[in-house]
N, C-alpha and C positions, 0 to 999 in steps of 0.2 A: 504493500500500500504506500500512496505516494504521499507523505508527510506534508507538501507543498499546497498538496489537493485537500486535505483536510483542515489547513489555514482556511482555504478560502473559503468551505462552509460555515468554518465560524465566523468570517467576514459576509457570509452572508445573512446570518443571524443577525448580527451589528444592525444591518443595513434593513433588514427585514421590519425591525422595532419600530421606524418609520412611519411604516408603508399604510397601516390602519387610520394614522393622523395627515396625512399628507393624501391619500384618495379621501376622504370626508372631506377635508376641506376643497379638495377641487371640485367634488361633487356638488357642493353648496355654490358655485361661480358657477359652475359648468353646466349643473344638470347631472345625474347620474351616468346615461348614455356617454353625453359625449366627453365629458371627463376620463370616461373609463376607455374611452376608443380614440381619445387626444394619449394618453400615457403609454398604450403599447404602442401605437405606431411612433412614434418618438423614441423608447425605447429600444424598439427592432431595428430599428435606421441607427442608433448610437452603436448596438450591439453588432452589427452588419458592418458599419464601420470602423470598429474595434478588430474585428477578428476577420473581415475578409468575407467575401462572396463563400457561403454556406456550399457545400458541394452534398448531392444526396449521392453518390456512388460510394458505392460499400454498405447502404443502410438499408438495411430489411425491411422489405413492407410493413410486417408489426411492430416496428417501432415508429414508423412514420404515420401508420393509421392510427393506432392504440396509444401509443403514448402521447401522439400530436393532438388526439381528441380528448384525452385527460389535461393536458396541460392546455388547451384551450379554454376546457369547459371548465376548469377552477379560474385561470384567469378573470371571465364573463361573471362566474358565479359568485368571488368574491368581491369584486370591484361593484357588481351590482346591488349585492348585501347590504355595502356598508355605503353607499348611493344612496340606496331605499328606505335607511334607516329614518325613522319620525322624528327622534330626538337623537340627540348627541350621547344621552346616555347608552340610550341602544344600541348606539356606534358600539360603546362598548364592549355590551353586551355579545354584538355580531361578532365583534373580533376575537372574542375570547373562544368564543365558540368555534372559531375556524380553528384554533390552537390546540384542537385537539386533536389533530394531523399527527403531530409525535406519535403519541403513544398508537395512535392507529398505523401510524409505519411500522413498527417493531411489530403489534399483533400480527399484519400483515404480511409480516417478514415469516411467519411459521410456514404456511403455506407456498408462500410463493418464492421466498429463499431458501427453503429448509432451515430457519434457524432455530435451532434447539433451544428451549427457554425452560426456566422454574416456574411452579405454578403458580407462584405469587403473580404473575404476570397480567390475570383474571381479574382481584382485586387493584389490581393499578390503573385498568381501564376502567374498571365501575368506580372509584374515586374520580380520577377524571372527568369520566361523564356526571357525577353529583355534584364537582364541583359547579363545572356550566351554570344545572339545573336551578343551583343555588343561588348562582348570578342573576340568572333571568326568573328568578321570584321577586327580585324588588327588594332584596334584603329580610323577606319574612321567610326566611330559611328556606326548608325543602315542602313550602308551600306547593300544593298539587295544584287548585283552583287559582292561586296565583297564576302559577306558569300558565294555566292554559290560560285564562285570560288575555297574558302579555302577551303570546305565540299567537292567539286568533286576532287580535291586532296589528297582524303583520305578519301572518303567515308567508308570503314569497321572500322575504327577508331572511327568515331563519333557515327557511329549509335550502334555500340558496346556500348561506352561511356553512351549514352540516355536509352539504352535495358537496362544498368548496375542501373542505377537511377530508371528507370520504377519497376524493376524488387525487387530493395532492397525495396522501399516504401511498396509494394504489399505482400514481407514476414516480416516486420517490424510490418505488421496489422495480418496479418492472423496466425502468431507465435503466438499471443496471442488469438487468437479463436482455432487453433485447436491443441497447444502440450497440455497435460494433466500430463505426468509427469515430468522429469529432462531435457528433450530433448535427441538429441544424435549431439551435435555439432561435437563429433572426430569423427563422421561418415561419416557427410557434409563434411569435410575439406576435410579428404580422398579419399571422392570419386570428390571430386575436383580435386586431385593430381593426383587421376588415370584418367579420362579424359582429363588431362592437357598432362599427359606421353604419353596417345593417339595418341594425336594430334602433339604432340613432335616428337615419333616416326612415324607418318604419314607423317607429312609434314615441317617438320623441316631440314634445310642441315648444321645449327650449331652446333658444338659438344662444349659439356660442357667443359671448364677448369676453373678450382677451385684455382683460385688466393689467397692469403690470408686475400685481400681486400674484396673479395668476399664471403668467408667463413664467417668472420666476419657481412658484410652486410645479408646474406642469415640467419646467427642465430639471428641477430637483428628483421628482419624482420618478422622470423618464431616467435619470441616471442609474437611482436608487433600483429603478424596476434590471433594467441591462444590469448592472454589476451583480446586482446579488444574485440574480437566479441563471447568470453565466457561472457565479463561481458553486453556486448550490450542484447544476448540474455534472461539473467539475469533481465535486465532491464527492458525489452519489453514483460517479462511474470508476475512481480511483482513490479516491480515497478512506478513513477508518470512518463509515458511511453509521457505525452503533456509535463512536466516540462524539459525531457531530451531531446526530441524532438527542444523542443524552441533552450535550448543552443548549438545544433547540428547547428545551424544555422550559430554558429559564425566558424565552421570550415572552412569552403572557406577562410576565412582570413588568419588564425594559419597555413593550408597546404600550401598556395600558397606563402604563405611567407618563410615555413622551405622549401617547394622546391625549391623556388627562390635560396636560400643562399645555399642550398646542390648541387644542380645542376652547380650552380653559370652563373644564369639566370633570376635575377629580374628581372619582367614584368616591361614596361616604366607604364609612368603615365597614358596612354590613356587607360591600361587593366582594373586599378583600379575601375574607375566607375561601369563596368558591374560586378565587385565582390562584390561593396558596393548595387548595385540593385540585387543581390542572396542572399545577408545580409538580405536586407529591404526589399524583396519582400515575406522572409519566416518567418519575425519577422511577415510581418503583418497577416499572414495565421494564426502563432500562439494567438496573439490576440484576433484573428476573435471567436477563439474554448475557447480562457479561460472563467472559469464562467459556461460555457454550457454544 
């Protein structure tokens, strides 16, 4: 495993912490749509100019179909999430919720990596998942009638949210079974952009205007998007793909905090618990798999 590649997962972490406070915000200038279809297409064109005209020779159907349709469809899925959200708080909320990718790579990882785990493994997803639940009660704990309340409120928000998580764990594993050569990340992102334009111009009745605040956000973001999930990719094809895994864990904390202070919407104290149970409930998946 390549030591170098494993840097840059965790540079992609860094940079990931962001990415929840920086699409809300464009999403409120932009409109959800074209926010979300301004950042990859900018993105893919930094990415594309970074590393050169993408070559598909040597790459297997299933990794350009299957994987190109997982990383598409988390792309749309999350950007639209956290676009859709009603308040700021539920920004969130949304976000926390997609952070349950970690521990769903590693479960993920039994089947489709063969990787051998402890059973403890069980109990770190069902933490995980309580924490979320906990989140999206509003702070009255593991409120049942709460949640569903807040969820029928906004049902394409969350379930977006959860598709986005399901969907990143699922190419997180399968990116390393089926690319064979360099990948074609400026592909992905693009063809993000152009389904995102789609849908922009389908069903969109905001029109873009490009503030300077906004300029500025949309190239920060467009960076943020190309570096980290060039070096994510990087990571999750050579290098210790459980070591970077682990420290992804600690993202729910570093996001919800830059989005607290960017947005300027700290969660009260009742949110905290269910972020420290998505902490601990994917620290302990990743123990469950070390050694194995």
């Amino acid at each position: 495993m390549d030591r170098f590649a494993t840097l840059f997962g965790v540079l992609a972490i860094l940079l990931w912490s962001m990415s929840v406070a920086l699409t809300r915000s464009l999403s409120e200038s932009l409109g959800p749509f074209g926010a979300a279809a301004s950042i990859y297409t900018v993105s893919g064109i930094m990415v594309w100019m970074a590393g050169g005209r993408p070559s598909l020779r040597g790459e297997s159907a299933s990794y350009l179909i299957v994987c190109g349709l997982l990383f598409v469809f988390y792309m749309v899925a999350f950007s639209l999430a956290i676009g859709l959200a009603h308040t700021r708080q539920q920004t969130l909320e949304l976000g926390l919720i997609n952070y349950l990718w970690p521990s769903l790579t590693l479960l993920f990882a039994v089947p489709l990596l063969k990787l051998r785990v402890r059973w403890w493994i069980w109990p770190g997803v069902v933490l995980a998942f309580t924490g979320v639940l906990w989140a999206i009660s509003g702070g009255h704990g593991l409120d049942i009638h709460q949640l569903m309340r807040n969820v029928r409120g906004n049902p394409v928000a969350y379930s977006l949210a959860l598709g986005a998580a399901v969907s990143w764990a699922l190419y997180s594993n399968l990116v390393r079974v089926m690319c064979k050569g360099k990948g074609v990340l400026p592909l992905f992102l693009l063809a993000t952009g152009a389904v995102l334009w789609a849908l922009y111009f389908t069903y969109s009745s905001n029109r873009i205007s490009l503030t300077l605040p906004a300029i500025l956000e949309l190239l920060a973001m467009g960076a943020v998007t190309a570096i980290s999930y060039q070096c994510w990719d990087l990571a999750m094809k050579k290098g210790n793909a459980t070591l970077v895994a682990a420290l992804s864990y600690f993202t729910p904390l570093s996001s919800i905090l830059i989005a607290g202070l960017w947005l300027h919407t700290l969660p009260g104290a009742s949110f905290w618990p269910g972020v420290l149970m998505v902490v601990g409930g994917s620290l302990l998946c990743w123990t469950a798999s070390r050694g194995k």
